[in-house]
C-alpha positions as CSV (number, residue, x, y, z in Angstrom):
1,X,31.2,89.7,-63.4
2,X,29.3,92.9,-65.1
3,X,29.4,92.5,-69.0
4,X,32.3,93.8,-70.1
5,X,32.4,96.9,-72.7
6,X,35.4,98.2,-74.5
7,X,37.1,100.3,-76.9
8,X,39.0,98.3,-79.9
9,X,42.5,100.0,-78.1
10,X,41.6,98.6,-74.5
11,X,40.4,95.4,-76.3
12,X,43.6,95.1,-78.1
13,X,45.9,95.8,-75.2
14,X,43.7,93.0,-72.9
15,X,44.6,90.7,-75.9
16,X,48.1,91.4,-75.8
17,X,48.5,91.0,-71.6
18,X,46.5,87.3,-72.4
19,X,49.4,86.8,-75.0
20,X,51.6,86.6,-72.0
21,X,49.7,85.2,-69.3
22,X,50.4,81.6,-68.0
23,X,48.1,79.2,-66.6
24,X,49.5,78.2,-63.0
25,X,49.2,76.2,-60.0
26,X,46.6,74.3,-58.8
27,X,44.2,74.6,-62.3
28,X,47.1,72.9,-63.9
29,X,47.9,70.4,-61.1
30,X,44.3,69.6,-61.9
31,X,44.0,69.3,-65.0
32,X,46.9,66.7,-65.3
33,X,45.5,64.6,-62.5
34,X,41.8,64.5,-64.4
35,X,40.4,66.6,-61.5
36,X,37.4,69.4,-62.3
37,X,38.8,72.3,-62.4
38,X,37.3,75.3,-60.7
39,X,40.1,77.9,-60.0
40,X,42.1,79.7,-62.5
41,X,45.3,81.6,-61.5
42,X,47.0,83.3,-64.1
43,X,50.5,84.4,-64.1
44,X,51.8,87.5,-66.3
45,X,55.0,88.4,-67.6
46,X,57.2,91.4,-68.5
47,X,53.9,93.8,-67.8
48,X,53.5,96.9,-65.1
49,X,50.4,97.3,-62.7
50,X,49.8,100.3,-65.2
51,X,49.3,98.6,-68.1
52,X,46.9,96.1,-66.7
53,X,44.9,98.7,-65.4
54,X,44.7,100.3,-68.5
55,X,43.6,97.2,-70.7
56,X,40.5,96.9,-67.9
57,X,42.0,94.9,-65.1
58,X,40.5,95.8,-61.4
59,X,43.6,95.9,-59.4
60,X,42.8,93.5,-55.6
61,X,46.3,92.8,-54.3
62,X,47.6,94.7,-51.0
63,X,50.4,92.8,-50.6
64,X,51.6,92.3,-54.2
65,X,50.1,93.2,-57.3
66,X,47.3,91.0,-58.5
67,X,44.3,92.2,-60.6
68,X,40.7,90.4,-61.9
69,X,40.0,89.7,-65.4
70,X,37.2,91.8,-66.7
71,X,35.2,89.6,-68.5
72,X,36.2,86.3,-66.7
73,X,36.7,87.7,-63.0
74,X,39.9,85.0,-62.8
75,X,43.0,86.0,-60.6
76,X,45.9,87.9,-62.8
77,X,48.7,88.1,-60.8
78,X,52.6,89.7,-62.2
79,X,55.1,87.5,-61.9
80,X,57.3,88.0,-58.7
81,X,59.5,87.1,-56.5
82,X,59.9,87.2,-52.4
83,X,62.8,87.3,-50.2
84,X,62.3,86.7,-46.3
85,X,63.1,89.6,-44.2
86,X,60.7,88.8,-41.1
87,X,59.4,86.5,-39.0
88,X,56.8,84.5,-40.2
89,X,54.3,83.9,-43.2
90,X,53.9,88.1,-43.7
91,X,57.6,88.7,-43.5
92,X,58.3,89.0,-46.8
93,X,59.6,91.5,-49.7
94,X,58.3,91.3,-53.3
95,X,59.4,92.4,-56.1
96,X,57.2,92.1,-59.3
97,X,58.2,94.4,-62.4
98,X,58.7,93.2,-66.0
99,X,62.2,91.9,-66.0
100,X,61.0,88.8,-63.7
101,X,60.8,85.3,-65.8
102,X,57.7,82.7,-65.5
103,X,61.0,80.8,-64.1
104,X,61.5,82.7,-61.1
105,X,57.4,83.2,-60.1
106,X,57.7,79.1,-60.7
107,X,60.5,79.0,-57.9
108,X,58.9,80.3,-55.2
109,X,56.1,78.5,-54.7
110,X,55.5,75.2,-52.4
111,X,55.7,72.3,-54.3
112,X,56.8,70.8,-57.4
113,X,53.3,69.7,-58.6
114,X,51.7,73.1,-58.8
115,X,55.2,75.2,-60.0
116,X,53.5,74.1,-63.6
117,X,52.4,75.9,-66.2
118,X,50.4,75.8,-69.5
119,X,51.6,78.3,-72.2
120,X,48.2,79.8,-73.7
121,X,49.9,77.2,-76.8
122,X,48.9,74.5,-74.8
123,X,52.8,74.4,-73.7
124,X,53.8,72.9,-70.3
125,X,56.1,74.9,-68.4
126,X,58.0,72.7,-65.6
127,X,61.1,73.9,-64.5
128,X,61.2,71.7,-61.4
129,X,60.0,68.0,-62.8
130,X,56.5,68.4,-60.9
131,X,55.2,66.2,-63.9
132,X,57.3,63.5,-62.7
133,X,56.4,63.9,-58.9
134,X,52.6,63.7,-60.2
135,X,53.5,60.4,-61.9
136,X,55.6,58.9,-59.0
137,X,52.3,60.3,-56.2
138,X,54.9,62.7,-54.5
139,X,54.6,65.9,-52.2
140,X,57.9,67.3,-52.9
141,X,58.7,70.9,-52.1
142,X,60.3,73.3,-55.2
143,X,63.5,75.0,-53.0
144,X,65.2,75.5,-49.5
145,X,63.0,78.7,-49.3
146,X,60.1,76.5,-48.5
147,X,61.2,76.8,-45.2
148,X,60.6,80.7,-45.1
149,X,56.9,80.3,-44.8
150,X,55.9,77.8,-42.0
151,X,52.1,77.8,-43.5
152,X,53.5,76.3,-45.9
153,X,53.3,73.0,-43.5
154,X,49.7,73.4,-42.8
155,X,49.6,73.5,-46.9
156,X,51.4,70.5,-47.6
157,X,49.2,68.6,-45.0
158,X,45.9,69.7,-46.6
159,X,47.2,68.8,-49.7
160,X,47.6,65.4,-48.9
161,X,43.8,65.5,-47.6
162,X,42.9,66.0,-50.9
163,X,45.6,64.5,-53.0
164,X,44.9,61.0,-50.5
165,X,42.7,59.1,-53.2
166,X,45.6,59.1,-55.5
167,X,48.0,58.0,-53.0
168,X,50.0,61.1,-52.5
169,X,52.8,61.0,-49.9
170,X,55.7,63.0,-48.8
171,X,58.9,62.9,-50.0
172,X,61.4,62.1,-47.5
173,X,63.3,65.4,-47.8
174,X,60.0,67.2,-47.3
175,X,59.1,65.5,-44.3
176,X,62.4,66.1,-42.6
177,X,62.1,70.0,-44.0
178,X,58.8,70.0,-42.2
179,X,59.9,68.7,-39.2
180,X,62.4,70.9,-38.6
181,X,60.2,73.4,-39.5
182,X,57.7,72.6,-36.6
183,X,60.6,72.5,-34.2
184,X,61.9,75.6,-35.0
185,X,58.9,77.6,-33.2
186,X,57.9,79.5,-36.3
187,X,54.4,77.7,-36.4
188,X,53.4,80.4,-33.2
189,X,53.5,83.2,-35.6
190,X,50.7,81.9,-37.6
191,X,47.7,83.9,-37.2
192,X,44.3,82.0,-36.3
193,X,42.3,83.2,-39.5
194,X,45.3,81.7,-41.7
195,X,44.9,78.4,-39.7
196,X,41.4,78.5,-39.5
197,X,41.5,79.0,-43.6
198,X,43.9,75.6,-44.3
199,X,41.6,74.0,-41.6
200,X,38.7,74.7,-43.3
201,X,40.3,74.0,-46.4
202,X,41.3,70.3,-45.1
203,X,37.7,69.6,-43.8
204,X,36.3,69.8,-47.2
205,X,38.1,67.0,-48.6
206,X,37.0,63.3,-48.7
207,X,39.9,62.3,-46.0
208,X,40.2,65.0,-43.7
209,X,42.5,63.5,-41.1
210,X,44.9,63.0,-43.4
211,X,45.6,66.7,-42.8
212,X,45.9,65.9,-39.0
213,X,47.8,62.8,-39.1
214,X,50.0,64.4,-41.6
215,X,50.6,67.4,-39.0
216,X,51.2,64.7,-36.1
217,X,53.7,62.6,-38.3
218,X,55.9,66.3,-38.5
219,X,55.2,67.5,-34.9
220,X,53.1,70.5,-35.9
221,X,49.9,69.7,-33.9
222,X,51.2,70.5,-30.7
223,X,52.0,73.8,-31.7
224,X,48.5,73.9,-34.1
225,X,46.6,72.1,-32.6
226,X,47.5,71.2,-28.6
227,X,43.7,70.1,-27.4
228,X,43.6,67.3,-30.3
229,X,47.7,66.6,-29.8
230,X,46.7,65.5,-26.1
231,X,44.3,63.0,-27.2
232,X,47.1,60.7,-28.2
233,X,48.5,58.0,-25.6
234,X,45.4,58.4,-23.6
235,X,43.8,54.8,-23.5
236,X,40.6,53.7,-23.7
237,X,38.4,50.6,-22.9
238,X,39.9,48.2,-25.2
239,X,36.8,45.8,-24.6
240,X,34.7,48.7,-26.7
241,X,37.5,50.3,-28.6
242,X,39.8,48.3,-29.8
243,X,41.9,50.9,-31.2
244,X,42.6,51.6,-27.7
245,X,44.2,55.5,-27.8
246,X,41.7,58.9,-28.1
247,X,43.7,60.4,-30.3
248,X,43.6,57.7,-33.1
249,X,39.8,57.3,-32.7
250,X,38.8,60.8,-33.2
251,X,40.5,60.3,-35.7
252,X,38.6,57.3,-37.3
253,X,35.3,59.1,-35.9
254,X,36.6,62.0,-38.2
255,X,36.8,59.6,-41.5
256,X,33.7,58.4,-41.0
257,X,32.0,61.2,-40.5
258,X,33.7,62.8,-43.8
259,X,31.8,59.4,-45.3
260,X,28.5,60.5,-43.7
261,X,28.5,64.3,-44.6
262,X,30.3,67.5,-46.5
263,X,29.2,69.8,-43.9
264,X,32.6,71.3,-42.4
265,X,31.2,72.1,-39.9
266,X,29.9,68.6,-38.6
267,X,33.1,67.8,-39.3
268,X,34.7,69.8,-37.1
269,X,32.2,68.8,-34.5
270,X,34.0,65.1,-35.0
271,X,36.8,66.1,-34.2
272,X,36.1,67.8,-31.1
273,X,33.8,65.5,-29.5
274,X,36.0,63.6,-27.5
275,X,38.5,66.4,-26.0
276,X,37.7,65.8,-22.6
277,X,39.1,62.6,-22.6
278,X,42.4,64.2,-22.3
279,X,40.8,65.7,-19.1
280,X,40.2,62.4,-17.4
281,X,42.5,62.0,-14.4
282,X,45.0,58.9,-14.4
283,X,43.1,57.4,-11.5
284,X,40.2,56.7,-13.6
285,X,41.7,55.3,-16.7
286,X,40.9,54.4,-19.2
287,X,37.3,55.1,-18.1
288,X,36.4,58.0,-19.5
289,X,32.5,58.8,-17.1
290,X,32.0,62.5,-17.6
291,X,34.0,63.5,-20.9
292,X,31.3,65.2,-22.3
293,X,31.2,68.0,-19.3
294,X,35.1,67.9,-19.5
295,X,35.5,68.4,-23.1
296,X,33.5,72.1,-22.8
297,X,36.5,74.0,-21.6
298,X,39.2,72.7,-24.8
299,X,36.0,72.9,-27.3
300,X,35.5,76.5,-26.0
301,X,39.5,77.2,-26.1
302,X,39.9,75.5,-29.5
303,X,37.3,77.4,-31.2
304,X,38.2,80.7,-29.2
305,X,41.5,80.8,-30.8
306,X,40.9,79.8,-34.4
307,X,38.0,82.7,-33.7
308,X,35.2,80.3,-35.3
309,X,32.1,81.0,-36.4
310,X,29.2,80.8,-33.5
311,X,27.4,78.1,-35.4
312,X,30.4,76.5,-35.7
313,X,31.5,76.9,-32.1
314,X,27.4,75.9,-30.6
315,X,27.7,72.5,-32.5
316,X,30.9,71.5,-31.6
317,X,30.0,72.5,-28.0
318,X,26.6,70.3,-28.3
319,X,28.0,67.5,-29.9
320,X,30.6,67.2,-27.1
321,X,28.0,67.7,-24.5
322,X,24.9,65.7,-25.9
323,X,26.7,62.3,-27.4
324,X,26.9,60.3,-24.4
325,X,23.6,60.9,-23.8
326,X,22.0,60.5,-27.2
327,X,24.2,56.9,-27.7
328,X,22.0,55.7,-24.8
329,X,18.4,57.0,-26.3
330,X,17.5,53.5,-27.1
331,X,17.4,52.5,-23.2
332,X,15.7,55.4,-22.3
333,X,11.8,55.6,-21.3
334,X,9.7,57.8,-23.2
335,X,9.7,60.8,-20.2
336,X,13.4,60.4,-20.5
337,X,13.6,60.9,-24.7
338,X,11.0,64.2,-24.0
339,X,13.2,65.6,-22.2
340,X,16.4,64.6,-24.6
341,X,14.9,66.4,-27.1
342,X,14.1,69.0,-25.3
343,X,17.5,69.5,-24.3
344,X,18.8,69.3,-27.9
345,X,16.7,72.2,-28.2
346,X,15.0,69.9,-31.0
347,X,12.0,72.0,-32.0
348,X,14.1,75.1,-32.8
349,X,17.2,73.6,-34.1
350,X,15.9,70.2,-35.8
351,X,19.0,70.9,-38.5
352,X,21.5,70.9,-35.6
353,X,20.4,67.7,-34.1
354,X,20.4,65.9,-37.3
355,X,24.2,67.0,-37.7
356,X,25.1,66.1,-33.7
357,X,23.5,62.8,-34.8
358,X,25.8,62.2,-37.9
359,X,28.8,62.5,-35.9
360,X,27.3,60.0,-33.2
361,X,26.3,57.7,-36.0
362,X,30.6,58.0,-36.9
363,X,31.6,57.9,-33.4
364,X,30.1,54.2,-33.3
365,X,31.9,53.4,-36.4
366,X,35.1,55.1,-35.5
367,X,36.7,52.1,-34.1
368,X,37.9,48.6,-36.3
369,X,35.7,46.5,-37.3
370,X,33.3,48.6,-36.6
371,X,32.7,50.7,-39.8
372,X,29.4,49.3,-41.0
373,X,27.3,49.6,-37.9
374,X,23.8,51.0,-37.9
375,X,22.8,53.5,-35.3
376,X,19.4,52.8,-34.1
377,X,19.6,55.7,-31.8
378,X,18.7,58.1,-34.3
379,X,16.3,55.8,-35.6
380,X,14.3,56.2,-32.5
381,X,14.8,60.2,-32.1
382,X,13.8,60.9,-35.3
383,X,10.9,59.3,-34.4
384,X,10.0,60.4,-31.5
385,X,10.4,64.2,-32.6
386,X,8.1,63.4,-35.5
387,X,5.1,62.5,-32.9
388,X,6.2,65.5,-30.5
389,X,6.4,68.1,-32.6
390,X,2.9,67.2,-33.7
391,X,1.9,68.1,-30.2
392,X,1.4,71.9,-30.5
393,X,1.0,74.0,-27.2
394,X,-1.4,76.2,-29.1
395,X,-4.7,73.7,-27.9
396,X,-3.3,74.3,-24.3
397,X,-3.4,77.7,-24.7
398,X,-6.8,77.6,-26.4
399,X,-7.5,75.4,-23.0
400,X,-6.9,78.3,-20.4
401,X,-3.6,77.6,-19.5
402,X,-0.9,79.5,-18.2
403,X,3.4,80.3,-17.7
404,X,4.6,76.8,-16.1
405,X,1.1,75.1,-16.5
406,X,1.9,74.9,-20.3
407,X,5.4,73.1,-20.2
408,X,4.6,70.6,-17.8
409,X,1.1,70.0,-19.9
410,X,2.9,69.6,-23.1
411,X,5.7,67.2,-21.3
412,X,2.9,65.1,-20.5
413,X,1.2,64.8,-23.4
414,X,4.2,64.3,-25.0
415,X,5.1,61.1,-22.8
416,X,1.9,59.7,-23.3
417,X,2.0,60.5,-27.0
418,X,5.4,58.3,-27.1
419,X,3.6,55.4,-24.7
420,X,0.7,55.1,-27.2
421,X,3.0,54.4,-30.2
422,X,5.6,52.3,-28.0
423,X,8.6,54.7,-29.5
C-alpha cells in the first residue's frame, strides 16, 4: 500500500471506524489453532459506505460493500446479511446498513469455527460455540441457510484439506446437509472459475485428497468432478497395485506427490494422470495397455471446463501421455532415452520434465506398502540430459551441415555420447 497521508479529522474518523471493527473468520480460526496467520478480514458495525469512504477507505465490493484499509490494505467489509432469492451461489440479496449486529454478519457464514471474532479488546465473540467445535476437531456448519450456497460444499471439503493435520472431521448433521445438498442438483450452477478457485485452494494444502475424498464421501464429485468420479470401481492389476481400484490410487499418487512438491500445478497433474483408465474397455480389465493415449480426451475436457491455465493444461496433458513411457527409461537403450528426451521436449522445457517426473516418482509410491520407494528412472534421465544437452548443434553447424542433416547428426552423437559413459 502507498503511505498513507491524512488530515487529524480523517485520522480521527479512521480511528473511530477501527473502534468498531471486528476481527473475523479465518485470521481468528487461526490464531486459536496456533496457525500463521496471513489474512485479515475485518468486520464493521453500525457504519455507512459514506463514512468509510470519508475516513480514507477505497471502496472494492460489487456485490456488497467492502472497502481496503489505507494504511494496512486488509479487507473491511459492513456487517450484513443475505437472503436467497435465486438459484445458486449469486442468488442472493444483501442488506448491509448500520442497524445490522456482529450477531447477524456471524450467522451467515459456513461454519462454526470461523463465525468467531476478536473484539479490538482482545474479546472473543462466538455466538455459535465454534470454540468448542475447534476443541472437539469438528466441521460443523453455523444454520439451515448453509444450504443456500452449494459452494459452500466445495468449502467445507477444502477445509478439511487443510484442517486434516489436526484431525478435523465432519459433523454428522453436516455431512447429511451436504449430501442432500449434492443430490439436489444445485452443484451445476457453480461456475468453473469458482470451482477452479476452491480447487486451487485445496491443492495447496499438505493433504489435498482430502478435498476429493471428502467430495466423494457426499456425492459431489460426480457432479464436480465426473472424469475423476469414474476412476472408482475400475480395477487394476492387484499383483502391482494392491489397492486394486483407479480411483483410490490416484488418490494415493496425489498424497504423495503433495509430499514431494507445493507446485499446484504438479499436483494437479497427479491427479489426472491416470484418467484413461476409466477409458479401458471391460474386455481388457484390469489391464490398463494404452491409458496414457486414452486419458488425453478427459485431461483435455477436465481442464476445458474448469478453463485452466495453458501451463496447467500442457502438464497435465504430458504427464498423462509420457508416464508409462518414462517408468520404463531404465530398460531402455541409449537411442531409445535420446529420443525420450527428445520427446519430453527436454531441452526447452527441462522445468516441466522435472515436475512430470515428481508425479511418476508418486505414482510408484501411490500404492501400500509402497510409499518409500526410490525411482531410479529419473536417476538415469537426469543424467542422461546432463551429457546431451552438452552436445551443442552449434559444431555441426560450424561443420557445413544442413536442415535434416543436423538432427540426425546430433541424435547420433548423442547415442554415442550415452554408450561412452554406459548411462
Amino acid at each position: 500500500m502507498p503511505e498513507f497521508h491524512a488530515n487529524p479529522v480523517k485520522l480521527q474518523q479512521l480511528e473511530q471506524i477501527c473502534a468498531k471493527a471486528y476481527l473475523v473468520g479465518g485470521a481468528v480460526r487461526d490464531q486459536l489453532l496456533g496457525l500463521e496467520v496471513t489474512d485479515k478480514d475485518w468486520v464493521v458495525t453500525g457504519t455507512t459506505p459514506e463514512q468509510m469512504t470519508e475516513a480514507g477507505f477505497k471502496p472494492v465490493g460489487s456485490d456488497f460493500p467492502v472497502f481496503l484499509h489505507p494504511k494496512t490494505g486488509e479487507e473491511y467489509a459492513l456487517a450484513r446479511t443475505e437472503r436467497k432469492e435465486g438459484r445458486g451461489y449469486t442468488g442472493f440479496s444483501v442488506c448491509a446498513d448500520p442497524t445490522v449486529r456482529l450477531e447477524d454478519d456471524l450467522a451467515r457464514r459456513d461454519l462454526t469455527i470461523n463465525a468467531i471474532a476478536r473484539a479490538p479488546n482482545g474479546e472473543l465473540i462466538d455466538p455459535f460455540d465454534g470454540q468448542h467445535d475447534l476443541a472437539q476437531r469438528q466441521l460443523r456448519h453455523v444454520s439451515a441457510a448453509f444450504s443456500e450456497d452449494p459452494l459452500r460444499v466445495l468449502r467445507v471439503a477444502r477445509f478439511a484439506a487443510k484442517l486434516h493435520p489436526f484431525g478435523f472431521t465432519l459433523a454428522p448433521e453436516t455431512r447429511r446437509l451436504m449430501v442432500q445438498m449434492s443430490q439436489s442438483g444445485e452443484l451445476s450452477a457453480l461456475t468453473p472459475e469458482r470451482v477452479w478457485l476452491e480447487t486451487q485452494k485445496a491443492l495447496s494444502c499438505t493433504h489435498p485428497q482430502r478435498y476429493f475424498e471428502i467430495l466423494r464421501e457426499v456425492g459431489a464429485l460426480p457432479a464436480v468432478f465426473p472424469e475423476i468420479d469414474a476412476l472408482f470401481g475400475v480395477p487394476q492389476p492387484e499383483q502391482y497395485h494392491p489397492e486394486i481400484d483407479s480411483g483410490i490410487h490416484t488418490l494415493l499418487v496425489l498424497k504423495q506427490t503433495a509430499a514431494l512438491t507445493t507446485d499446484i500445478n504438479t499436483r494437479f497433474a497427479a491427479l489426472c494422470h491416470d484418467l484413461g483408465k476409466a477409458c479401458t474397455p471391460k474386455a481388457e480389465l484390469p489391464r490398463h495397455v494404452g491409458h496414457e493415449q486414452r486419458g488425453e480426451k478427459p485431461v483435455r475436457a477436465l481442464c476445458a471446463r474448469l478453463r485452466v491455465s495453458k501451463a496447467t493444461r500442457e502438464l497435465a496433458l504430458a504427464t498423462t501421455l509420457m508416464h508409462g513411457r518414462i517408468h520404463r527409461a531404465c530398460e531402455m537403450r541409449p537411442a531409445t532415452l535420446v529420443d525420450l528426451l527428445d520427446q519430453l521436449d527436454a531441452y526447452r522445457r527441462w522445468q516441466r520434465v522435472l515436475d512430470i517426473l515428481t508425479v511418476c516418482h508418486a505414482d510408484t509410491r501411490g500404492r501400500p506398502g509402497y510409499e518409500q520407494n526410490d525411482y531410479p528412472q529419473a536417476e538415469r534421465i537426469k543424467a542422461a540430459f546432463e551429457i546431451c544437452q552438452a552436445i551443442s548443434p552449434q559444431a555441426l553447424i560450424k561443420a557445413g551441415l544442413h536442415g535434416a542433416e543436423i538432427g540426425k547428426a546430433l541424435r547420433e552423437k548423442r547415442i554415442a555420447a550415452l554408450k561412452q559413459a554406459q548411462i
